[in-house]
N, C-alpha and C positions, 0 to 999 in steps of 0.2 A: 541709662546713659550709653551703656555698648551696646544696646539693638538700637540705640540712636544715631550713633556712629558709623555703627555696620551698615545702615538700612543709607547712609550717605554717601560712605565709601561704593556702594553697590552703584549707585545711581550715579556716580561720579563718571567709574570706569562705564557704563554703560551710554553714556555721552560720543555720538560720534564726534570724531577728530577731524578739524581742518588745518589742514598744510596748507600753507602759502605757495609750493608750489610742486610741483608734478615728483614723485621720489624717482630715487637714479633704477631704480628698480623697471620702470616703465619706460623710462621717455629715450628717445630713439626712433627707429620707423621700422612697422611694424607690416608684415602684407599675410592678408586672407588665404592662410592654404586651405580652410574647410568649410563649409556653409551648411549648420545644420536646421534641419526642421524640424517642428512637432510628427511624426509620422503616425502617430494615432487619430491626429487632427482629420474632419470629414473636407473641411470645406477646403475648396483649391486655392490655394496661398501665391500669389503674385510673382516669389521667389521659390524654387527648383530648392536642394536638397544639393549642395555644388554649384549652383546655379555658378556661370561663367560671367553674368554682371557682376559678381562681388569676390569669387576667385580670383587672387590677384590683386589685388585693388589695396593699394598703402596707404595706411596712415600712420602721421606721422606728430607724436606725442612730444613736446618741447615746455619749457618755464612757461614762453608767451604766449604761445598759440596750440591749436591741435586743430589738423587741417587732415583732410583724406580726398582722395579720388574718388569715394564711392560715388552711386549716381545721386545718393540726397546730398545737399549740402547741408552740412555740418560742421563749419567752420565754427574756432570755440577760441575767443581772444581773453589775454590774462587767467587760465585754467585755474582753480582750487581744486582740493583734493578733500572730502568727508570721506573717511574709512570707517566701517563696523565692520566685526566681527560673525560669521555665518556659516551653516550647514551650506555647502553650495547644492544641497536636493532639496534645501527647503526654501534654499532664492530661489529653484526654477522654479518649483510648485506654486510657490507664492506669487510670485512676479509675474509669470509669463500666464497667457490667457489658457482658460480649459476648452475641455471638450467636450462632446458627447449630452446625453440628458440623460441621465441627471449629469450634471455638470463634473468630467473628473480634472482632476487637476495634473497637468504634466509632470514629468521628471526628469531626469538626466536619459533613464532607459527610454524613456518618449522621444528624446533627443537625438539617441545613440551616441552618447556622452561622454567619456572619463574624464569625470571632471576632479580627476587628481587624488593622488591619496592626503593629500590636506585638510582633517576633519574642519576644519574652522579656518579656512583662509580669508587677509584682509580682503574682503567686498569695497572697493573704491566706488564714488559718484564722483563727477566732475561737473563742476560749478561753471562758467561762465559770465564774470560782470557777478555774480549773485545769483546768477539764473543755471537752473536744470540743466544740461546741456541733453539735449533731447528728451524735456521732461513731456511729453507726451505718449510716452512708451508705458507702459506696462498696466498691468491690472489690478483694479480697483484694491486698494490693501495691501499689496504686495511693495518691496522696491519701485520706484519709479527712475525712470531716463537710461542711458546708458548704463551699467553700471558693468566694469570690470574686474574680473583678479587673474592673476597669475597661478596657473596650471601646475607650472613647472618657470624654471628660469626663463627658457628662451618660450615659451607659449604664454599667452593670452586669449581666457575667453571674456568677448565682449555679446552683452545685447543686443539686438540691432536690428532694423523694423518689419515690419510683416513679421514679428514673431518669430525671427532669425538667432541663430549664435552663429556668432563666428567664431573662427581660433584663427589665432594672427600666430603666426613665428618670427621670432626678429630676424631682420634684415643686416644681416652682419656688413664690414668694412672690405670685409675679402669677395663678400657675395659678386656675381660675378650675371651681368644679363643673359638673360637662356629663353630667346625665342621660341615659335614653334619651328625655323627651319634651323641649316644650316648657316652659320654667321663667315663659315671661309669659303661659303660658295655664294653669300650676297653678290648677286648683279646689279643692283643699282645703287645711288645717296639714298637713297631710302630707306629701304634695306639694312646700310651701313647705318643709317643712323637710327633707327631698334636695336640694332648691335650695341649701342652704344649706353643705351639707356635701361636700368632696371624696370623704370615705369612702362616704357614703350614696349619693351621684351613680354611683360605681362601681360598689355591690354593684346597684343600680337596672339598670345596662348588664347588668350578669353576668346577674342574673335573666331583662333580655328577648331577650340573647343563649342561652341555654339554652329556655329557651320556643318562639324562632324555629328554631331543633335541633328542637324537642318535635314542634313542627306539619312538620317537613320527614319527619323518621323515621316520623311514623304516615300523611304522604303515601306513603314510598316504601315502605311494608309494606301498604298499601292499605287502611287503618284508618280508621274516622271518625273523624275531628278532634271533632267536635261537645262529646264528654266534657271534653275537654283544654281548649278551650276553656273551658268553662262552671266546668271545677273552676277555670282562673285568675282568672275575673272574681269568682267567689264569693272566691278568697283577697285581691285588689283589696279587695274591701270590707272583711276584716278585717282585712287590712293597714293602712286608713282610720281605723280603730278606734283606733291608736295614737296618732289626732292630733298632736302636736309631740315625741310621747316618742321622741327620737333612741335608747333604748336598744331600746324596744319594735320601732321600725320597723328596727332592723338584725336583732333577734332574727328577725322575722317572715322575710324578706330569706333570711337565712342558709337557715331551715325552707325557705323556696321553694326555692332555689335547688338545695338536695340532693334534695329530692323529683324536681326536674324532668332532675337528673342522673343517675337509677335507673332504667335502660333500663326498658321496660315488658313486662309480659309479654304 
C-alpha cells in the first residue's frame, strides 16, 4: 500500500502544471540583449551569433497575448503556462538539434551559456488556444516549441528558431530610448521621433550595428565601400521622408535592416 502510494505521489508531482495565465514573474516586455548559437555546429545557420535582426527586438508577455517584433511572427492570443521541472544542460542537450557525425549533442558550453546557478529551474512552454506556441521547434525527443525560464530576475532565456537562444532583459519603467546617435543633436521629426520610442531606438542600433558588419565584410573581401555607403545615405533621406510617422519609420528600418543582412555578392 505505501509503494502504492508513493509510486502515485511521484507521478502526481511529476505532472506538468497549467496556469491559466502568464506568472507576474514573466509578463512585462522583455528585449534581446544576446543571440546565441550552437558554435560547434558545421552547417552555416541563417542567424549570426548577435545577429542585429534579433538584438533589440521586444517582446512582449501579457494575460491575453504575447506578441514580439521579431522577424517571425509569433503572435500567441489567450497564453497558458505548462511548467516542469529541469537541468537547463539537459533542455539544451535534449531539445536543441546536434551535430557533427556521429551525432553530438549541444550544451550550454556549445552555446556559450550561463545559464544560471539554478540547478532545476521552472522550464515554462506557452500554450496558445491549446496549441504549441512555436511547436515546431526543437528536436525529435527533446522539449518542443518555445520553451523559457528565468536566468536570474530580470533575464530570460528563450528558444527561438534557427537553433537560436536568446536572453531578453526586462525592459524596466524608467528605461529610457538609446539610439545609435545623439538624441540632443536630432535634426529632424524623424530623428526626434526614435528619440522617442524604445522600439524605434532599437531597430535604429540594429540597422547601424548591421551597416558597421556591411563596411567591415566589404573591408575584409577588399571591396570598395564607396556603393554601400552612398546606398545608406540615400536610404537616410527616404528614411527622413517618414517624418513623425512611427509606422513608416519602423517599416523603412525593418526594409534596411534585411537588406543590409544579405550577404553580398
Amino acid at each position: 500500500m505505501k509503494l502504492y502510494f508513493f509510486t502515485l505521489l511521484f507521478l502526481f508531482l511529476a505532472i506538468p502544471v497549467i496556469a491559466k495565465d502568464l506568472p507576474d514573474s514573466v509578463q512585462g516586455r522583455w528585449e534581446v540583449a544576446e543571440v546565441h548559437i550552437n558554435t560547434e555546429a558545421s552547417r552555416t545557420p541563417f542567424y549570426a551569433g548577435n545577429d542585429p535582426r534579433l538584438v533589440g527586438r521586444i517582446f512582449t508577455f501579457a494575460p491575453g497575448q504575447v506578441t514580439s517584433d521579431a522577424p517571425e511572427n509569433s503572435e500567441c492570443v489567450t497564453p497558458q503556462i505548462r511548467i516542469t521541472s529541469a537541468d537547463p544542460q539537459e533542455l539544451i542537450r535534449k531539445s536543441m538539434a546536434g551535430y557533427g557525425y556521429p551525432v553530438m549533442h549541444a550544451d550550454a558550453k556549445a552555446y556559450r551559456l550561463d545559464v544560471g546557478r539554478d540547478k532545476n529551474p521552472e522550464i515554462m512552454q506557452i500554450y496558445c488556444k491549446d496549441k504549441l506556441w512555436n511547436g515546431s521547434l526543437g528536436a525529435d525527443g527533446g522539449m518542443q516549441g518555445s520553451w523559457l525560464f528565468l536566468a536570474d530576475g530580470n533575464r530570460i532565456l528563450l528558444r527561438w528558431y534557427d537553433e537560436t537562444i536568446l536572453v531578453l532583459e526586462r525592459i524596466t519603467d524608467s528605461q529610457k530610448p538609446g539610439p545609435s546617435f545623439n538624441c540632443s543633436k536630432s535634426s529632424n521629426e524623424t530623428e526626434k521621433e526614435i528619440c522617442q520610442s524604445i522600439e524605434l531606438s532599437a531597430f535604429d542600433r540594429s540597422v547601424s550595428e548591421a551597416y558597421r558588419l556591411s563596411i567591415s565584410q566589404y573591408h575584409d573581401a577588399g571591396k570598395n565601400v564607396g556603393s554601400l555607403i552612398r546606398d545608406q545615405n540615400s536610404w537616410l533621406v527616404l528614411r527622413n521622408k517618414c517624418g513623425s510617422n512611427a509606422k513608416c519609420i519602423l517599416s523603412s528600418m525593418r526594409n534596411r535592416l534585411d537588406r543590409l543582412s544579405v550577404p553580398s555578392q
